[in-house]
C-alpha positions in Angstrom: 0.0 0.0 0.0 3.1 2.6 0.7 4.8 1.7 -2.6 1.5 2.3 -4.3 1.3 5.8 -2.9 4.3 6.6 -3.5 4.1 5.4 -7.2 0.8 7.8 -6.9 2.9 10.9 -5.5 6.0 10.3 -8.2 3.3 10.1 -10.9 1.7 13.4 -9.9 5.1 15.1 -9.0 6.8 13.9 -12.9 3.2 15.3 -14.3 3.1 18.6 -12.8 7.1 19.1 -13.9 6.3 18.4 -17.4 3.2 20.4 -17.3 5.4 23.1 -15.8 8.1 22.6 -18.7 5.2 22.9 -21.5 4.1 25.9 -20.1 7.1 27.3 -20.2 8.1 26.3 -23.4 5.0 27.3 -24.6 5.9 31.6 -23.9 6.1 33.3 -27.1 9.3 34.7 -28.1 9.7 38.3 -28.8 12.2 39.3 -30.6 13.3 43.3 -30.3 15.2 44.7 -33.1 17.6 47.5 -32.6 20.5 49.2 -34.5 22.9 49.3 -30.9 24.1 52.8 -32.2 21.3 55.3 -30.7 23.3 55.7 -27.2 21.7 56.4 -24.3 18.7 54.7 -25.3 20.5 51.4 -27.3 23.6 50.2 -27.7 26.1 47.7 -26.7 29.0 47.6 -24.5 31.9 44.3 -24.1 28.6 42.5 -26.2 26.0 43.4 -24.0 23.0 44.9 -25.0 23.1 48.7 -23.3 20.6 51.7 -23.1 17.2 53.3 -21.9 15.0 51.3 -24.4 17.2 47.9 -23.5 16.3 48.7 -19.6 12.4 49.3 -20.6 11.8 46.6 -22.5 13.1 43.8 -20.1 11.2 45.6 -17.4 8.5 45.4 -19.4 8.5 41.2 -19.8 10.0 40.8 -16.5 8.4 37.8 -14.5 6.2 37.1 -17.7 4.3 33.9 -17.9 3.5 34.8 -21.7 6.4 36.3 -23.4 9.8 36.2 -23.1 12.4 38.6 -24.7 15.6 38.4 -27.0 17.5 41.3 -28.4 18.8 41.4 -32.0 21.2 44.2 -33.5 20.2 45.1 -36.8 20.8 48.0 -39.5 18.3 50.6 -39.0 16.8 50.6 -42.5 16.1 46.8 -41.0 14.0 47.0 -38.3 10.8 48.0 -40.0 11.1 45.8 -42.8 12.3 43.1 -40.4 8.8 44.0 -38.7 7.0 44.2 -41.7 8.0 40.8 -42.7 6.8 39.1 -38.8 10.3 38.3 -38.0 10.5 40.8 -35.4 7.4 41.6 -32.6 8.6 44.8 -31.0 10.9 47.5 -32.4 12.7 49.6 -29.7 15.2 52.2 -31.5 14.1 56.0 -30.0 11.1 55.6 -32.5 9.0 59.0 -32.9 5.9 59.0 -34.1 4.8 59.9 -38.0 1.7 59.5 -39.6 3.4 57.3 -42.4 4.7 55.1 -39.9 1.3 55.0 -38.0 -0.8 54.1 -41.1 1.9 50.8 -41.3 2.6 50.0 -37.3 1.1 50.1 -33.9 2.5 52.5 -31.1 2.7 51.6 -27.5 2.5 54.3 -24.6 5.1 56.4 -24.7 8.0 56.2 -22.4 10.2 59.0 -23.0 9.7 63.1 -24.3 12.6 64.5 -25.3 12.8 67.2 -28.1 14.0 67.9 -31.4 17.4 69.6 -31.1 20.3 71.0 -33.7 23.4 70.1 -33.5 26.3 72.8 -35.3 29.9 73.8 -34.6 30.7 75.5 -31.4 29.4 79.3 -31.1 26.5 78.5 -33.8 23.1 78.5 -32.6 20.2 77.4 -35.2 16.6 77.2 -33.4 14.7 76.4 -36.4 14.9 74.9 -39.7 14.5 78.6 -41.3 18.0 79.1 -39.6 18.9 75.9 -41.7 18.1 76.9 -45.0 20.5 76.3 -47.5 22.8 74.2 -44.9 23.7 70.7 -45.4 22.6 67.7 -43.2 22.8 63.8 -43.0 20.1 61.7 -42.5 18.9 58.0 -42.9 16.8 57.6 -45.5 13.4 56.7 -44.1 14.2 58.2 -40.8 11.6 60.2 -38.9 14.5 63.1 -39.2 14.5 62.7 -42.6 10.6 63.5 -43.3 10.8 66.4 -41.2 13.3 67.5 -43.8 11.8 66.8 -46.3 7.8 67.8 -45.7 9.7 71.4 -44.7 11.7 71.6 -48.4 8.8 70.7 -49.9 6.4 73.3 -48.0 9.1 76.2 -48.3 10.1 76.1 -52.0 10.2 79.7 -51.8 13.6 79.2 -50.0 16.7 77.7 -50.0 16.3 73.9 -49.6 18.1 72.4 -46.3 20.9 70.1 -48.5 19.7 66.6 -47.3 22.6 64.0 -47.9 21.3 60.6 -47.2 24.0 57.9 -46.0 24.7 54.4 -45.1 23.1 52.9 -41.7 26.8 51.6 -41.3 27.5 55.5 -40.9 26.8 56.0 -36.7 25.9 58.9 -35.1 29.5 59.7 -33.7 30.9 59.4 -36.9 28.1 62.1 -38.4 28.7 64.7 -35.5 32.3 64.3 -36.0 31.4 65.5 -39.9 29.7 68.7 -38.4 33.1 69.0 -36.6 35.4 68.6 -39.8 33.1 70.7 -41.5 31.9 68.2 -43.9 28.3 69.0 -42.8 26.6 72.1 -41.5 24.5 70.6 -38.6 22.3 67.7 -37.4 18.7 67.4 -36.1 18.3 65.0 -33.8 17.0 64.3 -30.2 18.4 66.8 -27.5 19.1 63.8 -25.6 21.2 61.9 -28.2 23.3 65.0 -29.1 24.3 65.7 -25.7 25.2 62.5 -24.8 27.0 61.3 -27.5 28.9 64.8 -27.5 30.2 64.9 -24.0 31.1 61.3 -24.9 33.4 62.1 -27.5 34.2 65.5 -26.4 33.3 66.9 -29.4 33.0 70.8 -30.0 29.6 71.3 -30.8 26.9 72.9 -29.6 23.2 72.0 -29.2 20.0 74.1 -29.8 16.8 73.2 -28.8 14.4 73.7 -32.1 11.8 76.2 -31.4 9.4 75.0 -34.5 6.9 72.9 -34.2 8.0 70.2 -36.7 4.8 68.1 -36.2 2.1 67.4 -33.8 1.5 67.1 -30.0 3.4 64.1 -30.3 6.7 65.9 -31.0 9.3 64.5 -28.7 7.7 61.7 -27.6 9.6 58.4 -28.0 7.7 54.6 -28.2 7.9 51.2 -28.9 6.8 50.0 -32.5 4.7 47.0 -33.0 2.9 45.2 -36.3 -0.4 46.1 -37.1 -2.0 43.2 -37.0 -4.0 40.5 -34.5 -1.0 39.8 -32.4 0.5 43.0 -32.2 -2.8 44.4 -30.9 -2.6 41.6 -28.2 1.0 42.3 -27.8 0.3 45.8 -27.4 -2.1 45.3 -24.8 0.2 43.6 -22.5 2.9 46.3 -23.3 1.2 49.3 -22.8 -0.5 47.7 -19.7 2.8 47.3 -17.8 4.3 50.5 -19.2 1.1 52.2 -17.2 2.4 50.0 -14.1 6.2 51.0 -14.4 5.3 55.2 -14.8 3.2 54.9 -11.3 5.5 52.6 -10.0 8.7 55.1 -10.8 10.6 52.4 -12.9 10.3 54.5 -15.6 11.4 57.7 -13.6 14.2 55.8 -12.2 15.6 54.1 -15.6 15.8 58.0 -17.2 17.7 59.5 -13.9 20.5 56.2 -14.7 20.4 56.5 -18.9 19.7 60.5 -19.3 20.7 62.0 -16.0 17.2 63.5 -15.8 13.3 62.7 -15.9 12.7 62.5 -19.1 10.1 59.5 -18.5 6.7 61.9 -18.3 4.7 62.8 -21.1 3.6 65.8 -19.0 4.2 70.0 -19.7 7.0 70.0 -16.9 9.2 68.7 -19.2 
């Protein structure tokens, strides 16, 4: 009678372990692509995956018992097509939000507002893209930086177009402010953040201006997460921009911009 319950109890234990290992192997894999060259919200350092958007995410599917995460570094011009194509779920690269890209993809919550910035030699101060007429500027071609160039050439043909240069993903952001630098280029738009940080990095002499133009909507400055536009990214983007709620009232969010940005930047609000 012993050995029978105990046979009983080994049955039940070995069922509920493989139950346990199904279940697990059953979470759905998401897979974030990134280009690891948009410091301090991605990049890498000694092969780790580094950054604001990095920290987010895994906060985001921490103690999940339905997803789990993986990284992937990826050229830029990548990511959206890699989206497009279902081989990535979540896209996490200091997205901003444009109406092309929202007719295509799914936003989450936001979870950062910075603001559009130029960046020019040291002692040169442009606050709008009027300033920036007739200057020259490099841009990836399909970036959200590169529309706003390009909707404000087309809607000011009366002036001097801004001399859009379009390079290489392969050509980093370092690498473009050093141009500004060696006076290859006349400036770069770009997030305030991003500038700042990447110039006190490389101790560059540059200076940064905060844009004073409206380039777009009341979602200027506001960074999110891009997801498919279809049936799972809906779902997906339910349990996404459920736990980014949690993590602003929680002060994750608060906390994760103090360590990346040296500031709150996590608020959506007019303090900012």
């Amino acid at each position: 009678m012993r050995l029978k319950k105990l046979l009983v109890l080994i049955t039940s234990l070995v069922l509920v372990l493989s139950a346990s290992s199904v279940y697990a192997d059953q979470k759905k894999t998401i897979v974030v692509p990134t280009d690891s060259d948009t410091k301090p919200f991605t990049y890498k350092e000694n092969g780790k995956f580094k950054g604001y958007d990095i920290d987010v995410v895994k906060a985001i599917f921490k103690d999940s018992k339905r997803y789990k995460v993986t990284f992937k570094t990826v050229p830029f011009s990548s990511i959206l097509t890699g989206v497009d194509a279902g081989r990535y779920q979540l896209a996490a690269n200091d997205f901003n939000y444009n109406e092309e890209r929202a007719e295509k993809y799914l936003f989450s919550e936001p979870i950062s507002k910075s603001n559009y910035a130029i960046a020019a030699k040291k002692g040169t101060s442009f606050d709008s893209l009027e300033a920036v007429s007739g200057k020259s500027v490099e841009v990836y071609s399909g970036s959200n930086y590169a529309q706003i160039l390009e909707d404000w050439n087309e809607k000011h043909s009366d002036k001097k177009p801004i001399a859009i240069r379009y390079v290489a993903n392969t050509v980093t952001l370092p690498q473009r402010l050093q141009n500004i630098e060696n006076g290859k280029v006349d400036f770069l738009i770009y997030d305030a953040i991003s500038l700042k940080t990447v110039i006190a990095d490389q101790g560059l002499s540059l200076d940064v201006t905060d844009v004073e133009d409206k380039l777009g909507t009341d979602k200027d400055g506001l960074e999110y997460l891009l997801l498919p536009k279809d049936e799972e990214g809906e779902a997906l983007q339910t349990y996404v921009n459920k736990r980014i709620k949690t993590l602003q009232e929680n002060g994750t969010l608060s906390k994760l911009s103090q360590k990346h940005f040296g500031g709150d930047f996590s608020t959506t609000s007019d303090k900012q």
